[in-house]
N, C-alpha and C positions, 0 to 999 in steps of 0.2 A: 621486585616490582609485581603488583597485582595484575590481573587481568579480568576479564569478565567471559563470563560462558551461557549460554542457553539452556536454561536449565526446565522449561517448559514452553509448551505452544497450546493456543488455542484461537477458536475462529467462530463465529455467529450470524448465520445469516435469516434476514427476515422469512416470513412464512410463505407471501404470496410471491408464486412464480409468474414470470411472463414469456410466454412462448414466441419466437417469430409470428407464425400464424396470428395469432391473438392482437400481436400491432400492425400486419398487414390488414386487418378490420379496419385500421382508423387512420392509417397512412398509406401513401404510395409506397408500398415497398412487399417484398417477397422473403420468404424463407430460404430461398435459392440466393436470391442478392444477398442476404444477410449475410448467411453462411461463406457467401463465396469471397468477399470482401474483410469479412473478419474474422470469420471461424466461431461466430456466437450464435447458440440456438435458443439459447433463454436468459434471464437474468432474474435477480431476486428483487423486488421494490417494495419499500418498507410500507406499512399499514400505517391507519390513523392513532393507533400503541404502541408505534414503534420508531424511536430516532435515534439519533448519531450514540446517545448514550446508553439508551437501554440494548444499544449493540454491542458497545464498549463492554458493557457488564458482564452479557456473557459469554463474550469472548476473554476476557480479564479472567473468569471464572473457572475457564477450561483450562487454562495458563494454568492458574494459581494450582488450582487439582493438581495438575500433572507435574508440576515442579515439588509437589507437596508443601507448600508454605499455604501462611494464613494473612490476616488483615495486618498482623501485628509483626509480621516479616521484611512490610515493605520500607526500602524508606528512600525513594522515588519514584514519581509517575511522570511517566511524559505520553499525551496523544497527539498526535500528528492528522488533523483532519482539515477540509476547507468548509465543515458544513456543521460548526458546533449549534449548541441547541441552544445556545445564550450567547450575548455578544462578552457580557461577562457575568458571574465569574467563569472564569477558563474551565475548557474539559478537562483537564486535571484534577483541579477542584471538584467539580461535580461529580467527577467518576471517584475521585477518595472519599467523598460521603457516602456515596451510592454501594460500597463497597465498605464502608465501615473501615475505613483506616484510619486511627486517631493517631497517629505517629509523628504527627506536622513536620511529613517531610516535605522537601521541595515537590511540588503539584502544579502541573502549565502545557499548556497545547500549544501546537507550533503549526504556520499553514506555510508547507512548501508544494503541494497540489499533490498530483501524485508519487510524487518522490519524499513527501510529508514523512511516513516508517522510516526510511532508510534516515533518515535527518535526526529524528528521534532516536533510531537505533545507535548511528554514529556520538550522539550528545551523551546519549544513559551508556556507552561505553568509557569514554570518557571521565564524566563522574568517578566508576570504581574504578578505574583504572589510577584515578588521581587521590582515591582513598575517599572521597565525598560523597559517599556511597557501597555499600556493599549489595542490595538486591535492587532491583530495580523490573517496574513493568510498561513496558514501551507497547504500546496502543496505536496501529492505524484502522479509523473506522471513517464511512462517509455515509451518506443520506444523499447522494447526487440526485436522487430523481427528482427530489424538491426543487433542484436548479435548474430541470431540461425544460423545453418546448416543447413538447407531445406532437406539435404539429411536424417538427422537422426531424426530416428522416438520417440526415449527414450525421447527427447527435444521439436523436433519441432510441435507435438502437442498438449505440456503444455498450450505455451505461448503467450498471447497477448497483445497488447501497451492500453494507456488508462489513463486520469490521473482524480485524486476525490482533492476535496480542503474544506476546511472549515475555517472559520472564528472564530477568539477563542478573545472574549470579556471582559473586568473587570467585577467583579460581585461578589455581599456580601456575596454568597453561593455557595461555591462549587460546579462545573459543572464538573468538573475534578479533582476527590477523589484523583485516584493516579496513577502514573505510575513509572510501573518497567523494566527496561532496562539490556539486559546481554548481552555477546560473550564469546566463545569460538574458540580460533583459533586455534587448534588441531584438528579440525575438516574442515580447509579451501579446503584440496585436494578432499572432498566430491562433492561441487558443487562450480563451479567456472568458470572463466573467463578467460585465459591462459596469456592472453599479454594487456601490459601499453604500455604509451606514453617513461616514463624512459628507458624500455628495448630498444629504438631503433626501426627506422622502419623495418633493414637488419632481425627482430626476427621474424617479423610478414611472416606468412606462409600465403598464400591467401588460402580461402576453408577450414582451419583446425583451426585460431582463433576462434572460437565460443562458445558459454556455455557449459559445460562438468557436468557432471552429474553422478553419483553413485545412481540410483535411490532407491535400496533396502534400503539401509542402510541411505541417506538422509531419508528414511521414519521412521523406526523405530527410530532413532533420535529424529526425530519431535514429532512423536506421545508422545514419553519419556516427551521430555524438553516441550513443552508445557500443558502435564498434572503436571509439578511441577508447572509452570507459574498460573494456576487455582489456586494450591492449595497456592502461593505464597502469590496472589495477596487477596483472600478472608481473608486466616489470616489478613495480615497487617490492613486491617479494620472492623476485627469480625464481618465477615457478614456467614451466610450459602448460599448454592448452588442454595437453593430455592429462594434467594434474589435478584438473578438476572434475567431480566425481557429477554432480548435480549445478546445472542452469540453473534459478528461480527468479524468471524475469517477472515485469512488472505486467500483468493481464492485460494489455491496451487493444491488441489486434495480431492474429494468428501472423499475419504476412511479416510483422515486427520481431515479432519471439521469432519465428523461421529466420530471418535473415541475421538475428545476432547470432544465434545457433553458428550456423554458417562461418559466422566469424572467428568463434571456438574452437572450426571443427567437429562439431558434438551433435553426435546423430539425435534424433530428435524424443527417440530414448529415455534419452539421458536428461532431458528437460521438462519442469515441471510444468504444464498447459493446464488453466482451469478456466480460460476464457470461453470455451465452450457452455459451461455452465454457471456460471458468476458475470460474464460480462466484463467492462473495464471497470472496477469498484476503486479507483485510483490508491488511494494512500492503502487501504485493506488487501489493495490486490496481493503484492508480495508475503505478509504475513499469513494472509487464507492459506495460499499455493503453500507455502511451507506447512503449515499444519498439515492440510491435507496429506503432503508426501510425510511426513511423518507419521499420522497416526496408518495411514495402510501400509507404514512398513517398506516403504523403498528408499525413502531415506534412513541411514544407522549411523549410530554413531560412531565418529572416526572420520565421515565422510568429507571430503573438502566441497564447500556451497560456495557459489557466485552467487549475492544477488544484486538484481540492477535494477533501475525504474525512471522513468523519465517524466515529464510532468511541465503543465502551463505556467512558464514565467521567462524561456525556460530557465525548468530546475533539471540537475539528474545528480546521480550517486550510483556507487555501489558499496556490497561489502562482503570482503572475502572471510567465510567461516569455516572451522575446523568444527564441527555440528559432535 
């Protein structure tokens, strides 16, 4: 039996930074509230050159480097984003042109919101595992800033654009133990999106389509459904809490990452946080956070990774790696 393995990362974030300070100019809000509420002091939002794909690229980029393969290595793509640049063709497509891959392999983007990576990840696992596939580059990237309200503060200083990508390889030994995948759509009026392409443009309100949010109550949700996803994921392969070397939760909000922590046991150490500086960049978050601990060097390989993510619909996942 094959398996697949991680055999590069990379991550790409837009140029312009926004500081707390910078949106306390234009909204009710403080660098103190910000902070204290979510642990974010900045986030990155994309310019008028820069979207979902041109983030895709180079992060796909940094991947590809680092695994050392080329355009003619791959032969599938999957990105996982809620905020492509075209209704179609899909960001798979666009990103295997964009990237000169003539190999026609399977290319298609998937929206599970912010658990979108993990969805991605678990599917392009899959493939080689089943032999319909041997390299594979799974892509979460978003452009959310295009979807907030500037005016409200409960939203618009979550969220940042951003996209992480990694390269997933055949290989004798499991590199990716396991991944677990759920939803809940009883829970979709929580946090959401209001208007599609189907409703017609006459539905769309200027100023008031944008992300909507129930912040309370999406929290205690999360904090719930991702400590079952801990307790899920470590059964299924008889492992204890102590076995895992490296956290890499999904970037949403400090208070979130602390409290699965918690649930692990895992001093806070041992968990990868880049919410402070990236923001919630949903589908990108986990993918960024791993790059990051990998290229400074705290994560090595051998290491056992949890990663988890939860997300509007609800979606969540994890997935347990041997990095």
């Amino acid at each position: 039996m094959k398996y697949s393995r991680i055999a590069g990362t990379g991550r790409c974030l837009p140029q312009k930074v926004v500081t707390n300070a910078e949106l306390a100019k234009s909204v009710d809000t403080s660098d103190e509230w910000i902070r204290e509420r979510t642990g974010i002091s900045q986030r990155h939002i994309a310019g008028d050159d820069e979207t979902t794909l041109t983030l895709c690229e180079g992060a796909a980029l940094q991947a590809m480097e680092a695994a050392g393969v080329g355009p003619g290595d791959i032969d599938l793509i999957l990105v996982g984003t809620t905020t492509p640049d075209q209704v179609f063709p899909n960001m798979g497509v666009l990103l295997q042109h964009r990237l000169g891959i003539r190999t026609a392999c399977p290319s298609f983007g998937l929206e599970a919101a912010c658990t979108g990576f993990l969805y991605a990840l678990s599917l392009a696992d899959k493939f080689i595992r089943l032999g319909d596939a041997k390299r594979a580059l799974v892509v979460g990237a978003e452009t959310l800033s295009r979807m907030i309200d500037w005016q409200d503060r409960t939203t618009c200083v979550l969220f940042g654009d951003g996209a992480g990508a990694v390269i997933l390889e055949t290989a004798d030994e499991p590199g990716i133990i396991s991944t677990h995948l759920h939803a809940d759509g009883q829970y979709k009026d929580l946090l959401y999106h209001p208007w599609g392409v189907s409703q017609g443009a006459d539905k769309l309100v200027p100023g008031h389509d944008a992300v909507r949010m129930k912040g309370n109550e999406v929290f205690k949700v999360a904090v719930m459904t991702l400590g079952r996803i801990v307790d899920e994921t470590l059964a299924a392969n008889n492992l204890e809490k102590a076995d895992i070397d490296w956290l890499i939760p999904h970037q949403a909000n400090i208070r979130i990452i602390e409290a699965t922590a918690r649930k692990l046991g895992m001093p806070m150490e041992r968990v990868v946080v880049t919410v402070g500086e990236h923001g919630n960049t949903s589908a990108a978050s986990v993918p960024m956070a791993l790059d990051v601990a990998v290229r400074d060097g705290r994560i090595k390989r051998g290491d056992m990774l949890l990663l988890e993510a939860f997300g509007g619909g609800f979606t969540w996942g994890s997935a347990l790696i041997r990095y």
